[in-house]
N, C-alpha and C positions, 0 to 999 in steps of 0.2 A: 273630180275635176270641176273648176267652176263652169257654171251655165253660162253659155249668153244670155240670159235673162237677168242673172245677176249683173254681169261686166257690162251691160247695156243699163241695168237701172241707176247703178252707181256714176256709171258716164253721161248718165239725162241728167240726176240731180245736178254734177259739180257744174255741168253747161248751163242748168238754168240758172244758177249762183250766178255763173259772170254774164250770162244775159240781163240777169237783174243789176250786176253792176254795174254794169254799162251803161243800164236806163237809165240808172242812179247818175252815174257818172254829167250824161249828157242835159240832168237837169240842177248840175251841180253850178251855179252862176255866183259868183262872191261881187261883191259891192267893189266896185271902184273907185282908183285916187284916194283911197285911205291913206291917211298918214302916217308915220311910225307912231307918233303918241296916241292913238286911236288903240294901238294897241293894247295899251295899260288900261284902257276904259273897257275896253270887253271883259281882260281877265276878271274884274271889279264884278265887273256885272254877270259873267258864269261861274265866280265863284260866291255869289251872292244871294242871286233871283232864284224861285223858285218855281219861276213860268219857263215851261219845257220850250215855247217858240222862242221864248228871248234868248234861254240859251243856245239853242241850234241857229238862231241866225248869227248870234255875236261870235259861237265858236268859228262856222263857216269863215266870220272877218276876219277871226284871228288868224287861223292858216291863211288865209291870202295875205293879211299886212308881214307874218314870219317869212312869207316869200320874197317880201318885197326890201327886207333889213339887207344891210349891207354886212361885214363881216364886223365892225365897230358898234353896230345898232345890235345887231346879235350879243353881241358880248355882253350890252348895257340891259338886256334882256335877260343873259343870263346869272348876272349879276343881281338883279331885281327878285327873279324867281330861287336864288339861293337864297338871300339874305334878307328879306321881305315877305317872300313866302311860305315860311320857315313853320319849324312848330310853336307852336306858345307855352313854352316853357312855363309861366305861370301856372297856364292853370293843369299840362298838366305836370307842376309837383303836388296842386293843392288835390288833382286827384289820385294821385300816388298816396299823397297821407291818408286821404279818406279810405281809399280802399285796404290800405295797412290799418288801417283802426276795426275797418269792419268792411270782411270781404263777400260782400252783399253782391247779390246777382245788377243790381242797379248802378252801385260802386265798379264794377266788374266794366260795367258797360261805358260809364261815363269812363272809365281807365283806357278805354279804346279807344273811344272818342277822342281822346286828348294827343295819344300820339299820332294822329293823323293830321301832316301838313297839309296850310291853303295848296300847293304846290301839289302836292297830291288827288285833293277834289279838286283843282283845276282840271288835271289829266283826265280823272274819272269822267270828269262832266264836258268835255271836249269831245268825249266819245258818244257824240249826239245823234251824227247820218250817216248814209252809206258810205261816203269816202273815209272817215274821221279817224279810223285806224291804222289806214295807211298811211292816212298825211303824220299817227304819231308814228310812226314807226321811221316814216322820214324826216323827223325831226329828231329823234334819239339818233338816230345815223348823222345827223349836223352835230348833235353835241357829241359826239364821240370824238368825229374828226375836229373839233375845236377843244378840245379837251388836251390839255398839257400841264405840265410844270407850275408854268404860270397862271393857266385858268383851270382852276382845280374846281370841273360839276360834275364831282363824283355825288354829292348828296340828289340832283339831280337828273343825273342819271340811273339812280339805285331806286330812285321813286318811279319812273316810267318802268325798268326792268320788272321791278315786284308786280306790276299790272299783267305785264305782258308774259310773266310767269304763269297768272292764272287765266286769261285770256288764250295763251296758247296753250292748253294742256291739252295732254295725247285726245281727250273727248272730241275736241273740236275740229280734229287733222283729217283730212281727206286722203287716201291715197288712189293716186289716179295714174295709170299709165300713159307712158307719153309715145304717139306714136303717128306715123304720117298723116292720122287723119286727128291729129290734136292741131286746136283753130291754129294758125299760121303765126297771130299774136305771141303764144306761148311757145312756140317753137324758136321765135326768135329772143327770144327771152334767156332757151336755152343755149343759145350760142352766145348769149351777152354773159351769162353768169357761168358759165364751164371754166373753172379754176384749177382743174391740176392738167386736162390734156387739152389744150385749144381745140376750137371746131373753127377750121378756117373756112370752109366754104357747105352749101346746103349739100351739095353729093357727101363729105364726112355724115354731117349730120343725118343723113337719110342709110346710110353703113350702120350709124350706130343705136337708129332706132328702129330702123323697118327692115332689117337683115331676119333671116332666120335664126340666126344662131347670136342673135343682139336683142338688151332688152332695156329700158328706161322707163323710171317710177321716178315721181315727185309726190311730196304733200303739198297738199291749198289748205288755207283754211277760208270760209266764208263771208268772212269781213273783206279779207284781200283779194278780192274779185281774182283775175287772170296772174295773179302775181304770183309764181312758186317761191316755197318757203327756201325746199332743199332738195336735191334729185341727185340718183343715183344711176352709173348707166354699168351693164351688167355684159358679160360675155357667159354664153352656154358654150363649153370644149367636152371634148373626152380626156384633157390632161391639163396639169396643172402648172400654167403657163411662167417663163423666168425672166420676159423680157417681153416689154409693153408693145414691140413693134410684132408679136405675134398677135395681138389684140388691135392693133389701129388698123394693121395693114388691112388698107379697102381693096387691094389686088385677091386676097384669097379667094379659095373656094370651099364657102358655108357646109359645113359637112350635114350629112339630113339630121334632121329636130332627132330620131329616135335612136340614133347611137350617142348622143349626148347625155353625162350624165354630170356634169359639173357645172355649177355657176359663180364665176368670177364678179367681185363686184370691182371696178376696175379706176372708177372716178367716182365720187362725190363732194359734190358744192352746194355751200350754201348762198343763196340768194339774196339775203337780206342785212345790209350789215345794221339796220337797225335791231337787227334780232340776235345782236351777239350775246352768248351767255344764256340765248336758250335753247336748251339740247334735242336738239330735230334729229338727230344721225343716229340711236340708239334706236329708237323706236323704227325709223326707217329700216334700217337694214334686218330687225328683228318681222316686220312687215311685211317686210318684200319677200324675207325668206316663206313663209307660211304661203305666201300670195303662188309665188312658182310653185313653191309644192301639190298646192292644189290644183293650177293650170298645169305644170310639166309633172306627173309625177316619177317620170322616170332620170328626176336631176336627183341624184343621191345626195350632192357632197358640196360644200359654201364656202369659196377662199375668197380672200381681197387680194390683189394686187396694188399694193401701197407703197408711196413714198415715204422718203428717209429726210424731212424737209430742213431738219437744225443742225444736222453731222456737221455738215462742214463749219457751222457757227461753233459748233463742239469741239473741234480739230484747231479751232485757231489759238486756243488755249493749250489742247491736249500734245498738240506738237504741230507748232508754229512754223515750223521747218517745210514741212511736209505740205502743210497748207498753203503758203507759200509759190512753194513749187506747184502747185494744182492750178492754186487762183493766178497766177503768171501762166502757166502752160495748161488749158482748160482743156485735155483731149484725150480720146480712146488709150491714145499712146504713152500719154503722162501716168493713166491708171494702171494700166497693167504691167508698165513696169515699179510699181508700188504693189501689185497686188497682196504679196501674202503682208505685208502691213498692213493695210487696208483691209484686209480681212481681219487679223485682229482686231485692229480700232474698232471695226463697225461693232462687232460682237461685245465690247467693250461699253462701250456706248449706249448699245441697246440695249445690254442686260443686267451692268453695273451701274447703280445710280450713285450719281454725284448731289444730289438736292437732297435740302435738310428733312424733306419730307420722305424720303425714300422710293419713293414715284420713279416710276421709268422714264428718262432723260426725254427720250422723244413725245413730241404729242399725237403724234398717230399709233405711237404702242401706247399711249396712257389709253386712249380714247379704244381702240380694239380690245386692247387685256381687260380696260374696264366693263367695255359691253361682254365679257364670255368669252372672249375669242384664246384662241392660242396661238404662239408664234414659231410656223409651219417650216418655212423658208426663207434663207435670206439669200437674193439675186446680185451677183457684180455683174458689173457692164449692163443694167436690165435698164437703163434709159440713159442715152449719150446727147441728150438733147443739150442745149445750151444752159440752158436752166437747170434740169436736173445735175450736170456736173458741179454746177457754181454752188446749188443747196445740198443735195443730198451726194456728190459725187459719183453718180451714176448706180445706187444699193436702191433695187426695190426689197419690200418683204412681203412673204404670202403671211396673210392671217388666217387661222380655218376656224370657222363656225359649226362645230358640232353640235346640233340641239342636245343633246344630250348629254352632255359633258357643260351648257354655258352655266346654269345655276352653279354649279362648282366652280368651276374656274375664278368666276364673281366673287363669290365666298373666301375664296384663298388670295385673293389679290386684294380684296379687303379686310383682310386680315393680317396679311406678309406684307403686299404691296411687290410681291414676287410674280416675274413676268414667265406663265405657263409658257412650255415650249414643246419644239418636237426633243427626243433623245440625240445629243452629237450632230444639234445645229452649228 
């Protein structure tokens, strides 16, 4: 079992992290009445100077004048840093040749040199003070959402991501329990970012983290002060649950910690859409299991209780009819008199792939079968909520995590692309 000593020293360091962010925070002042063309003279001059003040006060400008573009100035921005900031193909083809003539550790090096855009040491060198990572991390969440058709900053977006690939790696992730005595800041954080089961009011949220038989972990990392990356919130049962209102319901009565031997992981959300595309939820749930195990050890057994979020997008192709009739009549009543169809299709869906890659249709079996997991149970009628019937038509699934069986399962679903299951799901 973990000590207090340990769960106490890991909860002083992340607290002093946001303590110092905060300070940071509070002596964070950017210059005022900058212009939007001010802008293009900082990026000049941090991707130029090589005096560390000029660049931490020009970067500081930068993020305040980014704040201050409008969605037109943004774009003239984004435009500039695609096609301006670009790589110099010159020089490096002439280092391409050099180092094909002669693949010299110096050649090697200037070859490196070469493929690195201004656009790229821009980013690097923006990451100067205590805020800098999160203001980029909210700026790749601007170009995401401004990203289309039309404005194609895929090249710059793939430049911030590769940063924030090795910026966040598993080294740097905090895992920290969330729980009524987590500062009030981040608690509210977690009801702004809870994305599959809403938290409408603080009594939910206080059920679903300070319950006995309820548990919440997030990761920080220490650049982003008080900001969770990704959290997960857990249910301890003695059975393995088919319908998500036996896990919300705040009426119940918490059975005691020591006849509990199961841990449902039941929601998970991530926090940051700046951080798309970097994989938080592997690590987490691989985390947390190890974490319970040494605080509870009497939780045997690790399922999810997950949503089915694309079916019905699946079904509108697969039989239009049917879908149809669902999205017209969105109710208890429309399903189950569909059921043994519906039970087909789901099965069909989840376990037949349709994609040229042979990957499992849904992204919450890509994302479970690929972390180890296997596919336990599948639930009808397991969430009648408004939402759930419109996305998934009311199909949760359990996923179980066997430590002992994930390195296999892994192995075979990267190799087949074949979704583990129980026997005569």
């Amino acid at each position: 079992m973990i000590s207090m000593s340990y769960t106490e020293t890991i909860s002083s360091l992340v607290e002093s992290l946001f303590e110092n962010s905060k300070k940071a925070s509070s002596r964070f002042l950017f210059k005022k009445n900058k212009m939007p063309n001010d802008i293009y003279h900082s990026i000049d001059i941090i991707i130029k100077s090589k005096n560390n003040i000029a660049v931490t006060q020009n970067s500081r400008d930068f993020f305040h004048s980014i704040s201050e573009l409008n969605d037109h100035e943004f774009k003239e921005l984004m435009l500039h840093l695609k096609n301006e900031r670009d790589i110099d193909l010159k020089a490096m083809k002439s280092a391409t040749q050099a180092y094909a003539n002669e693949n010299s550790e110096d050649n090697y090096i200037n070859l490196q040199k070469s493929t690195i855009s201004e656009r790229k040491i821009l980013f690097r060198k923006l990451n100067s003070f205590g805020e800098s990572t999160i203001h980029l991390v909210k700026l790749r969440e601007r170009i995401i959402k401004n990203t289309s058709t039309n404005q194609d900053y895929r090249k710059i977006d793939s430049d911030l991501k590769m940063l924030f690939i090795d910026w966040f790696n598993r080294g740097f992730l905090v895992l920290k329990p969330i729980d009524w005595n987590t500062p009030a800041s981040i608690l509210e954080k977690i009801i702004k970012y809870e994305s599959v089961h809403q938290i409408n009011s603080w009594k939910e949220l206080r059920d679903r983290i300070d319950s006995t038989d309820r548990r919440c972990y997030a990761f920080f990392h220490p650049a982003m002060g008080n900001e969770p990356l990704i959290f997960v919130e857990v249910a301890l049962t003695r059975d393995v649950p088919n319908n998500i209102n036996q896990i919300l319901n705040t009426e119940r009565n918490p059975d005691r910690i020591n006849t509990l031997n199961k841990a449902i992981f039941y929601s998970i959300s991530n926090c940051q859409r700046g951080l798309d595309g970097i994989s938080f939820g592997n690590y987490l749930i691989k985390d947390v299991v190890k974490f319970i195990q040494s605080e509870l050890p009497m939780i045997k057994e690790f399922f999810t209780l997950s949503p089915v979020p694309d079916f019905m997008e699946w079904m509108k192709s697969s039989n239009n009819n049917l879908y149809n009739n669902i999205n017209n009549h969105p109710s208890a009543e429309t399903l189950t008199n569909n059921e043994n169809l519906l039970n087909d299709l789901i099965r069909k869906y989840l376990l037949i792939s349709d994609r040229s890659d042979d990957r499992p249709n849904d992204p919450v079996t890509r994302f479970h079968i690929g972390n180890g997991a296997s596919m336990h149970q599948i639930n009808f009628l397991a969430d009648t909520s408004k939402n759930a019937i419109k996305y998934g038509c009311s199909f949760m699934v359990n996923y179980k995590y066997d430590m002992n069986n994930i390195k296999n399962n892994q192995k075979k679903y990267a190799t087949d692309n074949k979704v583990s299951h129980k026997k005569n799901i």
